[in-house]
The first five atom37 places (N, CA, C, CB, O) and aatype in JSON, in Angstrom:
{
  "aatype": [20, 20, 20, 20, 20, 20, 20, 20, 20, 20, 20, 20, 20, 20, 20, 20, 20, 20, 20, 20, 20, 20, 20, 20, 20, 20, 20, 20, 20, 20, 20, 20, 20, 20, 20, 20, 20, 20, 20, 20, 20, 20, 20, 20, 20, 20, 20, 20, 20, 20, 20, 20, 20, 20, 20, 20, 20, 20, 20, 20, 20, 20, 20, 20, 20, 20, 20, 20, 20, 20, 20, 20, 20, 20, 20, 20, 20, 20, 20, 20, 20, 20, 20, 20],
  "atom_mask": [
    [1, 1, 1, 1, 1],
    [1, 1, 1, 1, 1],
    [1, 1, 1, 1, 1],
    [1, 1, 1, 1, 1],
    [1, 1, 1, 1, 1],
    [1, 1, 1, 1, 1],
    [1, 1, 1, 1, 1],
    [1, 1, 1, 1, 1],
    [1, 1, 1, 1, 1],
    [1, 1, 1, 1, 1],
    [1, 1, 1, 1, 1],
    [1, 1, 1, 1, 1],
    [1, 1, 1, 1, 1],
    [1, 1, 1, 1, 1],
    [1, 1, 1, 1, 1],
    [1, 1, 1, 1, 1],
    [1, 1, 1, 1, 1],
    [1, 1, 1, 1, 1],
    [1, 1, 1, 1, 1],
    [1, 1, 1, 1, 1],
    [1, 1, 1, 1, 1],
    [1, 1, 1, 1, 1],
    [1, 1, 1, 1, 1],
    [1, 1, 1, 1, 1],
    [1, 1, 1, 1, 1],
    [1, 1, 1, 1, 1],
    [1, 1, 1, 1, 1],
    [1, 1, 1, 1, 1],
    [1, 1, 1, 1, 1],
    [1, 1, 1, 1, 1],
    [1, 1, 1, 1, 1],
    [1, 1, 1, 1, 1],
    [1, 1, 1, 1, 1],
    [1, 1, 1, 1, 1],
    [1, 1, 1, 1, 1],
    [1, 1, 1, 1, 1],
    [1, 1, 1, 1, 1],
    [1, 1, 1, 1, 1],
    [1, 1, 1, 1, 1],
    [1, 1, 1, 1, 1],
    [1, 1, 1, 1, 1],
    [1, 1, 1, 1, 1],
    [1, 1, 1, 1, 1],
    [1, 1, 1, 1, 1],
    [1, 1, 1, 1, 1],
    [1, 1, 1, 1, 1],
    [1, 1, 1, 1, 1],
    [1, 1, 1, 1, 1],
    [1, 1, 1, 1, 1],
    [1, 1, 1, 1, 1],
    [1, 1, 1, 1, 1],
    [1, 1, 1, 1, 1],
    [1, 1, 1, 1, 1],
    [1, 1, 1, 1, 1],
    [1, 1, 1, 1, 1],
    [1, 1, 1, 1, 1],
    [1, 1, 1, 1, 1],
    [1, 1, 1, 1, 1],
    [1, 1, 1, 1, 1],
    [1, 1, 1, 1, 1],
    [1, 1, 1, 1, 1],
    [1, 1, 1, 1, 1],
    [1, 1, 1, 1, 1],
    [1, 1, 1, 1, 1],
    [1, 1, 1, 1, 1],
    [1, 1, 1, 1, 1],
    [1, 1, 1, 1, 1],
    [1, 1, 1, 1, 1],
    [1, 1, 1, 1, 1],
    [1, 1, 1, 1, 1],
    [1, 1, 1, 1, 1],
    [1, 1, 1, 1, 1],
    [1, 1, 1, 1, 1],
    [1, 1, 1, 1, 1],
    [1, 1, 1, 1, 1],
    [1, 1, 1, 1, 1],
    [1, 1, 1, 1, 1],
    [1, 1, 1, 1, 1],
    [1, 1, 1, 1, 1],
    [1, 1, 1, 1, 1],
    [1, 1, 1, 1, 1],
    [1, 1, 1, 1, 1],
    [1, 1, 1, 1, 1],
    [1, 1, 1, 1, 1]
  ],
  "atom_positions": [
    [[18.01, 146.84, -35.5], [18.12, 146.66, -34.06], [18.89, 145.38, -33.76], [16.71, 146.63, -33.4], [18.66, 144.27, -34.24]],
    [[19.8, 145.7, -32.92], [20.31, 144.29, -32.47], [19.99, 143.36, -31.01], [21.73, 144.51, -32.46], [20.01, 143.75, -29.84]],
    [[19.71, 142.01, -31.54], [18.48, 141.52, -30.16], [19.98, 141.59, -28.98], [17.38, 139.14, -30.4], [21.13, 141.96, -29.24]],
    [[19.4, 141.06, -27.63], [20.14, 141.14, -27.04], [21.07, 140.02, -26.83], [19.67, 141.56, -26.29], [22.12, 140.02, -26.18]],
    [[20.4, 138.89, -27.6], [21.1, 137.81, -27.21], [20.97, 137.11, -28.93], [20.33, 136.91, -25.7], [20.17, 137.61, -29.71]],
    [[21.85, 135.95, -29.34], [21.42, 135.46, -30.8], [21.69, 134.2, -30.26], [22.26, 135.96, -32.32], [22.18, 134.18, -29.13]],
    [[21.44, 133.04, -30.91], [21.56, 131.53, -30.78], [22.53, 131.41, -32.27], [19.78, 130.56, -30.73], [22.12, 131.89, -33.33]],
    [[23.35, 130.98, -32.2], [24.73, 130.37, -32.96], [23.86, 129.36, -33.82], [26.13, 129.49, -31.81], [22.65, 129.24, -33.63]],
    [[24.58, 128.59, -34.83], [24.07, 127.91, -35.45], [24.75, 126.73, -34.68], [24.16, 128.18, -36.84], [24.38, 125.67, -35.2]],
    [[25.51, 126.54, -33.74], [25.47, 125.36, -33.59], [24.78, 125.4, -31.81], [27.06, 124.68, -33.99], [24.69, 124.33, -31.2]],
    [[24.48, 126.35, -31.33], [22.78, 126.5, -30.06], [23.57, 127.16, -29.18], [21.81, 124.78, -29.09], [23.13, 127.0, -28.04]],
    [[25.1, 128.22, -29.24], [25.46, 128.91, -28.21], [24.71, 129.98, -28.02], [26.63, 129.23, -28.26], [24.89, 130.79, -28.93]],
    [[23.9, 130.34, -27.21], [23.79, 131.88, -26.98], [24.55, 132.17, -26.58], [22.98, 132.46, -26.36], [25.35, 131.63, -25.81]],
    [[24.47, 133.87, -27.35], [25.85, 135.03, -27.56], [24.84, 135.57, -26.89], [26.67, 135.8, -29.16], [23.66, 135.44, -27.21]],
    [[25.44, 136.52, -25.51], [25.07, 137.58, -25.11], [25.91, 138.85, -25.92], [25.18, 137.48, -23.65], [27.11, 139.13, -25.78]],
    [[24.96, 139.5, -26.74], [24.87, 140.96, -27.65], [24.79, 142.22, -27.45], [24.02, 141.07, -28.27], [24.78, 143.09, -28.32]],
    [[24.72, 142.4, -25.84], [24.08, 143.43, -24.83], [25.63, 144.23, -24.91], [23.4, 142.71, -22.99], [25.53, 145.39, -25.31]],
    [[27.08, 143.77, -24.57], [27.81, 144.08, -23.92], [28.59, 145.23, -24.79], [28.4, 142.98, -23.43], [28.1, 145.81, -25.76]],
    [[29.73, 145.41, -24.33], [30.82, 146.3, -25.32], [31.65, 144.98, -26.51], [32.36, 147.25, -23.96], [32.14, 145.32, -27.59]],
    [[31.65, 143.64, -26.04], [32.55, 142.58, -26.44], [31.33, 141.37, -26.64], [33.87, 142.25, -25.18], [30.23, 141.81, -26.29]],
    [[31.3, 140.34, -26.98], [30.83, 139.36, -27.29], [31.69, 137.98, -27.68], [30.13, 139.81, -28.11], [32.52, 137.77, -28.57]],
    [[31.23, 137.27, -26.83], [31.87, 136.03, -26.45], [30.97, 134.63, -26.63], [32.27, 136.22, -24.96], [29.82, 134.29, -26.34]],
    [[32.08, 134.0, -27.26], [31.42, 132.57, -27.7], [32.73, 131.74, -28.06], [30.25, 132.67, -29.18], [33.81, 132.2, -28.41]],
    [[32.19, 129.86, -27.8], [33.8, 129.02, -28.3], [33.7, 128.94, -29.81], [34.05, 127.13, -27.65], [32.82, 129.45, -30.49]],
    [[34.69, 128.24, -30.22], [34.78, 127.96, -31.89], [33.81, 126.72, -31.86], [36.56, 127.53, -32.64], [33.59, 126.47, -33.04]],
    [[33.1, 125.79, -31.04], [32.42, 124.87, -31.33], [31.42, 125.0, -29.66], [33.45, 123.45, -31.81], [31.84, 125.49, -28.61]],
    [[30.02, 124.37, -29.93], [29.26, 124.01, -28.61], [29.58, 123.52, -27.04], [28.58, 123.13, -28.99], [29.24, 123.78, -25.89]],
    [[30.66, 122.43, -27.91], [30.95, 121.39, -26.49], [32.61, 121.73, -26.26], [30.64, 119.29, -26.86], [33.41, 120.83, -26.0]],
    [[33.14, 123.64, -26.43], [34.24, 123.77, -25.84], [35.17, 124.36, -27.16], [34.67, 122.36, -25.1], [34.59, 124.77, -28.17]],
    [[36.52, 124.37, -27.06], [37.19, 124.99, -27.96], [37.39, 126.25, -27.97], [36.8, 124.76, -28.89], [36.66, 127.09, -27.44]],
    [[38.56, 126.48, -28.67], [38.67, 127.97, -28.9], [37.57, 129.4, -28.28], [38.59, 127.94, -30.41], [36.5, 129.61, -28.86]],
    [[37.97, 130.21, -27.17], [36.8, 131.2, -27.01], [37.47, 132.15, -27.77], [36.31, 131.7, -25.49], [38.68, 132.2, -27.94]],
    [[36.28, 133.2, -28.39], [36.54, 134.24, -29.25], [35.87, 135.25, -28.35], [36.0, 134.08, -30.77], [34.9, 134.94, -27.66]],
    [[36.38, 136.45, -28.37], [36.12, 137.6, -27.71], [36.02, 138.64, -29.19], [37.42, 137.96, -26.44], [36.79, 138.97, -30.09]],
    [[34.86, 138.83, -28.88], [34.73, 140.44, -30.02], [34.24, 141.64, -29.58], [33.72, 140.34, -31.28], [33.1, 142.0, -29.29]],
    [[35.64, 142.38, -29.59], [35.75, 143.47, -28.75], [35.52, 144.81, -29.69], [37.18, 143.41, -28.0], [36.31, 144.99, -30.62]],
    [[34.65, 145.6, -29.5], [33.84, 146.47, -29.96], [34.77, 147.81, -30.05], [32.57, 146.53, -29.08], [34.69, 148.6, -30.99]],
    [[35.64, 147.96, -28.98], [36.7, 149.42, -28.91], [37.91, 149.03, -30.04], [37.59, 149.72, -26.98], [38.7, 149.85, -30.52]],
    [[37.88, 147.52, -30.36], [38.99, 147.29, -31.64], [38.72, 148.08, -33.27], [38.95, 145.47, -31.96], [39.54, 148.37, -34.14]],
    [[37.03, 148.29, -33.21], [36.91, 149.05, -34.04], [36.19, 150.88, -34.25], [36.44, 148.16, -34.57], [35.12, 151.47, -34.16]],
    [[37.37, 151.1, -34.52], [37.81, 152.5, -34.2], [37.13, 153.11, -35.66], [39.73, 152.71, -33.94], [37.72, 153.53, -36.66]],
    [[35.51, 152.98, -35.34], [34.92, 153.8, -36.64], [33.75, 154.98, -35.99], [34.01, 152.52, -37.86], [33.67, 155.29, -34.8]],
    [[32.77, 155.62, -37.28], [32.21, 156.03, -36.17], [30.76, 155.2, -36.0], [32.1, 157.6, -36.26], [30.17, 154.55, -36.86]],
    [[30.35, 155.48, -34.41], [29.35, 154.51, -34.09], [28.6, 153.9, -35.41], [28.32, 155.2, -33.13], [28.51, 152.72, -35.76]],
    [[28.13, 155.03, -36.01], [26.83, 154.34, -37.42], [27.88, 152.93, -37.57], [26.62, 155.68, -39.62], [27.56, 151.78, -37.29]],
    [[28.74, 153.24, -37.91], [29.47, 151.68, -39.2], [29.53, 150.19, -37.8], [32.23, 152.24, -40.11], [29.45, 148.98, -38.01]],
    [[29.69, 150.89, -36.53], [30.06, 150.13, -35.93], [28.52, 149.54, -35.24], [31.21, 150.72, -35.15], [28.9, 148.98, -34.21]],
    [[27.87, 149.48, -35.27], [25.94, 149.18, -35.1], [25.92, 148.41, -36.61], [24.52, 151.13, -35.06], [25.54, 147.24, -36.7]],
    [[26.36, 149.15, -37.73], [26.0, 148.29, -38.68], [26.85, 146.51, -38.92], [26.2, 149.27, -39.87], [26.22, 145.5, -39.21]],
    [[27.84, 146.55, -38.76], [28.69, 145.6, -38.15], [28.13, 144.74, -37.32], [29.61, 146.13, -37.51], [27.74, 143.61, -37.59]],
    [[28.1, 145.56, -35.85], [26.97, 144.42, -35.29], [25.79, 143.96, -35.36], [26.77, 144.45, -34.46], [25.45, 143.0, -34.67]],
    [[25.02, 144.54, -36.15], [23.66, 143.83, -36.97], [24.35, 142.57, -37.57], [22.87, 144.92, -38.38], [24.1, 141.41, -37.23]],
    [[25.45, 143.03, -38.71], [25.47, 141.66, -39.48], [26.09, 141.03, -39.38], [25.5, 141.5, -40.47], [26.17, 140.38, -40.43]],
    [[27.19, 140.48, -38.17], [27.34, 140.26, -37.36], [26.85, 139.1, -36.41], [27.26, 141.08, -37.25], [27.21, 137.95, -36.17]],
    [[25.86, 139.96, -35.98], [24.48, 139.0, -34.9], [23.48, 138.13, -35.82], [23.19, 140.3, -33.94], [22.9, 137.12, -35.41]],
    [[23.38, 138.58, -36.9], [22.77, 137.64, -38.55], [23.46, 136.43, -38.43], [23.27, 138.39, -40.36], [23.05, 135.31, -38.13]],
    [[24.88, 136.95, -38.78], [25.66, 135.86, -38.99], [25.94, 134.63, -38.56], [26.37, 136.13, -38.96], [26.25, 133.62, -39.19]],
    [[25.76, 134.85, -37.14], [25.82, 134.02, -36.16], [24.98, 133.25, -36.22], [25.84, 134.45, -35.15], [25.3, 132.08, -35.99]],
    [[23.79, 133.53, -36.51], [22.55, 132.36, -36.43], [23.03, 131.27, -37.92], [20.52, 133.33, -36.69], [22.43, 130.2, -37.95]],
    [[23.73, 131.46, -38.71], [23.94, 131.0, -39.7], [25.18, 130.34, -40.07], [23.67, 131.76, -40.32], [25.29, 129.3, -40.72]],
    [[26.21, 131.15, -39.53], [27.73, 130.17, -39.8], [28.63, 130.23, -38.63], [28.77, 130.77, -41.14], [28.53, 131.11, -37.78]],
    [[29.22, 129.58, -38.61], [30.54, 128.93, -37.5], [30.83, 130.18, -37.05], [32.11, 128.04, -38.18], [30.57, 131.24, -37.62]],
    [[31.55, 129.95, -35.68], [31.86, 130.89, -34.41], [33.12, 131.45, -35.42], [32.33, 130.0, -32.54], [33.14, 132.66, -35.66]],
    [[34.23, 130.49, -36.04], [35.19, 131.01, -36.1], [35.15, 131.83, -37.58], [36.17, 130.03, -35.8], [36.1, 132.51, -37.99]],
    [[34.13, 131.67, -38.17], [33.64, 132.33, -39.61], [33.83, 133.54, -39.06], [32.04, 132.05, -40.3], [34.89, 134.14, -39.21]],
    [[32.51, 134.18, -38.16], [32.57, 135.24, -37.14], [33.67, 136.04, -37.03], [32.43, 134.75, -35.97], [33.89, 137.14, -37.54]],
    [[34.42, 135.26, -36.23], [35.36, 136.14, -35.8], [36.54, 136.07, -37.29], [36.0, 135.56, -34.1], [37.48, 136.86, -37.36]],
    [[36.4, 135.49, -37.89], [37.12, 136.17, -39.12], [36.62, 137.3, -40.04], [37.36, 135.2, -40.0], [37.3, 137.98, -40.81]],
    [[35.01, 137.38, -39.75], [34.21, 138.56, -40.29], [35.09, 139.56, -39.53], [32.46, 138.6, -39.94], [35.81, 140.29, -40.21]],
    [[35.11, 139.7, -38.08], [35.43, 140.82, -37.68], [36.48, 141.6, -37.7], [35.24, 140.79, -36.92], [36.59, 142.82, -37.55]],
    [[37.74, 140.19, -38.02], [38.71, 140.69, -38.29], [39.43, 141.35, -39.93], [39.24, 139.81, -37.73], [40.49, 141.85, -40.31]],
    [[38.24, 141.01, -40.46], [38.07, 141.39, -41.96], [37.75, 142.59, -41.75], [37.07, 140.66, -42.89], [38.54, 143.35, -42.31]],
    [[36.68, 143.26, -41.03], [36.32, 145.02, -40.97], [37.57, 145.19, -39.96], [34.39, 145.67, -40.16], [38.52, 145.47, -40.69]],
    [[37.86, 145.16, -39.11], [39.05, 145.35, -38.44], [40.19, 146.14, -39.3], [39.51, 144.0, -38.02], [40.69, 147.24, -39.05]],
    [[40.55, 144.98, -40.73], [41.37, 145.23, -42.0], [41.18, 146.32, -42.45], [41.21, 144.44, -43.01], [42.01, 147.21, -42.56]],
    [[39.93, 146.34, -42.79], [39.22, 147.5, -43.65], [39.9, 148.39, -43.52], [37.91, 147.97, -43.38], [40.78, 148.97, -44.16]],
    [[38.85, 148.58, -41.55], [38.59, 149.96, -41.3], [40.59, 150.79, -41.46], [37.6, 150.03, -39.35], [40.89, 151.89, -41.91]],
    [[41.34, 149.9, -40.99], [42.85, 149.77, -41.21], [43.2, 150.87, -42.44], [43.29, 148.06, -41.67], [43.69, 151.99, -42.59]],
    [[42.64, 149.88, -43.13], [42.73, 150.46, -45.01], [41.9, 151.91, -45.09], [41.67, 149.08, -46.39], [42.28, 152.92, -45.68]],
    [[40.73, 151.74, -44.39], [40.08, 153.3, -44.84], [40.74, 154.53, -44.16], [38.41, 153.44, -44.38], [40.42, 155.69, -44.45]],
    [[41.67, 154.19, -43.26], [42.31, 155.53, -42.34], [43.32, 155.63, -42.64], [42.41, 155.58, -40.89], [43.82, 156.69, -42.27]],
    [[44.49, 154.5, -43.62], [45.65, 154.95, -43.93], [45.38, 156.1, -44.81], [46.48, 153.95, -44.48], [44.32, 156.51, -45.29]],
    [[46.71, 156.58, -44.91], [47.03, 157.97, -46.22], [47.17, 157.46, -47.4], [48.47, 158.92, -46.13], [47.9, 156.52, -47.71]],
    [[46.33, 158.19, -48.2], [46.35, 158.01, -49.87], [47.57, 157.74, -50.45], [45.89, 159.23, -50.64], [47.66, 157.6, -51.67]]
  ]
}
């Protein structure tokens, strides 16, 4: 289950509720990251599982870690739909 909201490791709450999720690269400002949920074009199951670990993550490493997670399945999912 994913809560609706997570606390960042450095004390942003991420609202988790939405289609996208938004937070800066640091507490007091910087870089905002938008993680937009229609960028990944899987089916729902993979994309719930994602945002579980994901919303984990967050309580544990940097905003911009994050959004390099996402853009890592982003890659993937890239790689799993090209042709053999």
């Amino acid at each position: 289950m994913i809560p609706a909201q997570v606390r960042s490791l450095d004390g942003q709450i991420v609202d988790t509720s939405g289609d996208s999720w938004a937070f800066q690269s640091s507490f007091d400002g910087g870089q905002l990251f938008c993680l937009s949920w229609a960028a990944l074009k899987q089916p729902a199951g993979s994309i719930h599982c994602v945002k579980v670990y994901l919303a984990d993550r967050l309580t544990r490493k940097k905003p911009r870690t994050i959004a390099n997670d996402l853009g890592m399945f982003l890659r993937f999912g890239k790689w799993l739909a090209s042709p053999a």
